[in-house]
matplotlib code that plots the C-alpha trace (Angstrom):
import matplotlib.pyplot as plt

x = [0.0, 0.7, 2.9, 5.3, 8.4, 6.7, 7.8, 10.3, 11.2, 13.5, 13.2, 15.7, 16.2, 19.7, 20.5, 16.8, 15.7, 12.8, 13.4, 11.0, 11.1, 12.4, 12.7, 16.5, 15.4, 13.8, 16.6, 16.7, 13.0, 12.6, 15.2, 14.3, 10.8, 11.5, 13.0, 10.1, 7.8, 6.4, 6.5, 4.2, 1.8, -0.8, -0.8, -0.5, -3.1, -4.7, -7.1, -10.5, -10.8, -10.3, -8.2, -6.9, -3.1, -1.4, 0.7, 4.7, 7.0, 7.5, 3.9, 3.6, 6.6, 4.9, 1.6, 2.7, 5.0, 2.1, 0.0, 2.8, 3.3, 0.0, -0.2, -2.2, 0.4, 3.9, 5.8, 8.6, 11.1, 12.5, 16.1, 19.3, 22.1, 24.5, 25.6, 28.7, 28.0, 26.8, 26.0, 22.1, 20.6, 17.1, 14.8, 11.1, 8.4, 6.1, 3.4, 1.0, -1.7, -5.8, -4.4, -7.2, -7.4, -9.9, -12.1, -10.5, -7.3, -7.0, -4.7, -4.1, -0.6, 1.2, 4.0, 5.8, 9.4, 11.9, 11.4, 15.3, 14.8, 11.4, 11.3, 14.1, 12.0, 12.3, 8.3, 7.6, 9.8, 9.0, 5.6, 5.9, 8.8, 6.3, 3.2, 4.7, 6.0, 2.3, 1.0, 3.5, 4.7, 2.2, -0.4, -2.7, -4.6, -5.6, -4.1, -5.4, -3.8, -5.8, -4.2, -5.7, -6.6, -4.5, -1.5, -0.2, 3.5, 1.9, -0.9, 2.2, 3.1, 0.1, 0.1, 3.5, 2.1, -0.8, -3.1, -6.7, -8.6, -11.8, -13.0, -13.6, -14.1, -15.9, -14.6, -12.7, -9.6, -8.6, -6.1, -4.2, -7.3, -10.2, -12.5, -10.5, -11.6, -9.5, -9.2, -9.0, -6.7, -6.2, -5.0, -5.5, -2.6, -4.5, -4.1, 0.0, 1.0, 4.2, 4.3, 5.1, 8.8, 10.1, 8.2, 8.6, 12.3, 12.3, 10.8, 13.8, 11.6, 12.4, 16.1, 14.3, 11.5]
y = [0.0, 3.4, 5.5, 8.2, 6.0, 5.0, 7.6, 8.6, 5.1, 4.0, 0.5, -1.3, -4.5, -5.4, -2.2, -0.6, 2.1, 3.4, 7.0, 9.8, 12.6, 15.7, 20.0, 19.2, 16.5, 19.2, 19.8, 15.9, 15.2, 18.0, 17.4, 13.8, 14.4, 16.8, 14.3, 11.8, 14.6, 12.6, 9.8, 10.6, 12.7, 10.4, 9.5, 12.8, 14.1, 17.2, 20.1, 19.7, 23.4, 24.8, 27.9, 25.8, 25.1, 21.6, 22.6, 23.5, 21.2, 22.3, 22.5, 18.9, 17.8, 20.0, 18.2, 14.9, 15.5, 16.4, 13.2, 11.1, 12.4, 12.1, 8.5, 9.0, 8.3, 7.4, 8.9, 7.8, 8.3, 5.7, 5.1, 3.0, 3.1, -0.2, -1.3, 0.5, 3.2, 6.9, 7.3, 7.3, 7.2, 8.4, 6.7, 7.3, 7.8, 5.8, 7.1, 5.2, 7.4, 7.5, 5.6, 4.5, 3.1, 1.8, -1.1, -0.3, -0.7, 0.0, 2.0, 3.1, 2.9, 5.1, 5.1, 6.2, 5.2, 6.5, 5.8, 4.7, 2.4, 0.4, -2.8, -4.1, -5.0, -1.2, -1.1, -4.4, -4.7, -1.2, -2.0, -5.3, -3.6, -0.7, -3.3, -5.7, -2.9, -1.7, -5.5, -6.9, -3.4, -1.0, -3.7, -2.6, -5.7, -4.0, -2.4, -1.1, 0.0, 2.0, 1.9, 3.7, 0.8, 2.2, 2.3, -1.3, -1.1, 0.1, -3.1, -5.3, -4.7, -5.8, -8.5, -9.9, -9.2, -11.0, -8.3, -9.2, -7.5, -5.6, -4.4, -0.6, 2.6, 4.9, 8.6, 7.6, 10.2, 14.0, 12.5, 14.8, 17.3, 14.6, 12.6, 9.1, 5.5, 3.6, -0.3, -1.3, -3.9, -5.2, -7.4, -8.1, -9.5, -12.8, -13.6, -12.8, -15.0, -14.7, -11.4, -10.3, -9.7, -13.0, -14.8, -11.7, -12.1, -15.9, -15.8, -14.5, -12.0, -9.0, -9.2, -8.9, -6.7]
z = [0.0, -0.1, 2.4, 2.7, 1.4, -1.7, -3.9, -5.4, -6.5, -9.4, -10.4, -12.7, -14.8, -16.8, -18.2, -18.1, -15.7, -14.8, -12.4, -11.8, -14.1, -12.7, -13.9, -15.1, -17.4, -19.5, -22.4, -22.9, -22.8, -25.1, -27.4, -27.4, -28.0, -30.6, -32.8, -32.2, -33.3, -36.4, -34.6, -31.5, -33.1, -34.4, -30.4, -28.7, -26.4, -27.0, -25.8, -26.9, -25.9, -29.6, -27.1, -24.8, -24.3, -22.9, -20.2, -20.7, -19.4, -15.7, -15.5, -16.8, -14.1, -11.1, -11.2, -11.6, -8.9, -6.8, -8.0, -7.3, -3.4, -3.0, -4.3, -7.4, -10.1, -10.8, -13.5, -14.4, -17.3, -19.2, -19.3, -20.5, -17.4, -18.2, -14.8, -12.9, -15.5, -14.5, -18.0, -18.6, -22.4, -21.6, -24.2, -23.6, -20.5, -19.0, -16.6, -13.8, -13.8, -12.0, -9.2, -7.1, -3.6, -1.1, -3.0, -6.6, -6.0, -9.9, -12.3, -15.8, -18.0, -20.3, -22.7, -25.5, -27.0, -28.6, -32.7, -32.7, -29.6, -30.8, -31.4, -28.7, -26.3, -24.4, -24.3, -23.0, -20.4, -18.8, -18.9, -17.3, -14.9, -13.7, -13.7, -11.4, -8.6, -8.6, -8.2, -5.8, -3.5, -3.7, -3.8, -6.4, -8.2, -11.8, -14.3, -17.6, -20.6, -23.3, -26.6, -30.6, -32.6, -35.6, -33.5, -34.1, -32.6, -29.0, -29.5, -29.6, -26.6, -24.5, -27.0, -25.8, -21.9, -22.7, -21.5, -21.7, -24.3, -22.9, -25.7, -27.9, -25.8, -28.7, -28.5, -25.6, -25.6, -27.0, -29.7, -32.2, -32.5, -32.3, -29.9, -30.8, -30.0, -27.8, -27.2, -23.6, -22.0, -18.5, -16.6, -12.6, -9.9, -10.1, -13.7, -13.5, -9.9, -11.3, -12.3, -15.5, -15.7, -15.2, -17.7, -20.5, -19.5, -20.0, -23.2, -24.6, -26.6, -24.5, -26.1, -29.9, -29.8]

ax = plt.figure().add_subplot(projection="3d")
ax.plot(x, y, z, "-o")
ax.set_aspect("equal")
plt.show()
């Protein structure tokens, strides 16, 4: 459950790193999202408010901060750090978000990746990373992942999870300028006993894509 140690947190695997983003991170975020521009659009959020803004960067890191300290989310950034090195290639972000407590115990996941990075397994095994330290230490026993039905590399990753497919939310999200249908996935503590990781890991897959 949640307490006053549970954040910040950074949780690793091999050479993968997940850390909480922070205000310094801004030239890299920006530069690296910059050059993923074409790449992320189809899947960016956006303001339904024909005059409304998304928020700048230190907004963005300020309230996430706050939702993380007071247990709602967890957002981290996704890097590269191989062991003994201080050097840290930071290749995407990944955010727990809508955490709820009490009878729910329930969350939702985001992510994106770095175009140059996809298909080495980066995806997978942050999701499976993040998924399992909200299922086995912070107790939580569902998480959902809602992904655009066009947006095929992103639908391979819960494939390779085996997440459990719930089904088409019509008009769902605000999705580069439009009301955009999502697909839902899910899974709960109960269907993974072993957690995630290990068996993505022991597939072998994680090291191809």
């Amino acid at each position: 459950m949640w307490s006053a140690t549970s954040w910040p947190v950074s949780l690793r695997t091999g050479s993968l790193v997940l850390r909480p983003i922070r205000h310094r991170d801004k030239a890299a975020w920006t530069a690296l999202r910059q050059r993923n521009a074409r790449w992320l659009a189809p899947w960016e959020a956006s303001n339904p408010d024909p005059e409304g803004f998304l928020p700048t960067y230190h907004q963005m890191v300020r309230s996430l901060t706050l939702q993380a300290r007071s247990g709602s989310a967890l957002p981290f950034l996704i890097t590269e750090q191989p062991e003994g090195s201080r050097d840290a290639r930071l290749v995407g972000q990944l955010t727990v978000s809508g955490i709820t407590w009490g009878s729910a115990l329930s969350a939702t996941l985001g992510y994106w990746v770095d175009a140059e990075r996809a298909g080495r397994g980066i995806a997978p095994t942050a999701v499976a990373l993040a998924t399992d330290y909200c299922f086995g230490d912070l107790g939580l026993h569902r998480m959902e992942i809602n992904i655009r039905p066009e947006n095929a590399a992103s639908l391979r990753v819960v494939e390779k999870l085996h997440f459990r497919d719930e089904g088409l939310r019509p008009r769902y999200l605000h999705i580069a300028g439009q009301w955009a249908d999502h697909r839902s996935f899910a899974l709960t503590a109960e269907e993974v006993p072993r957690g995630l990781l290990a068996p993505w890991l022991e597939s072998g897959r994680s090291h191809r894509g």
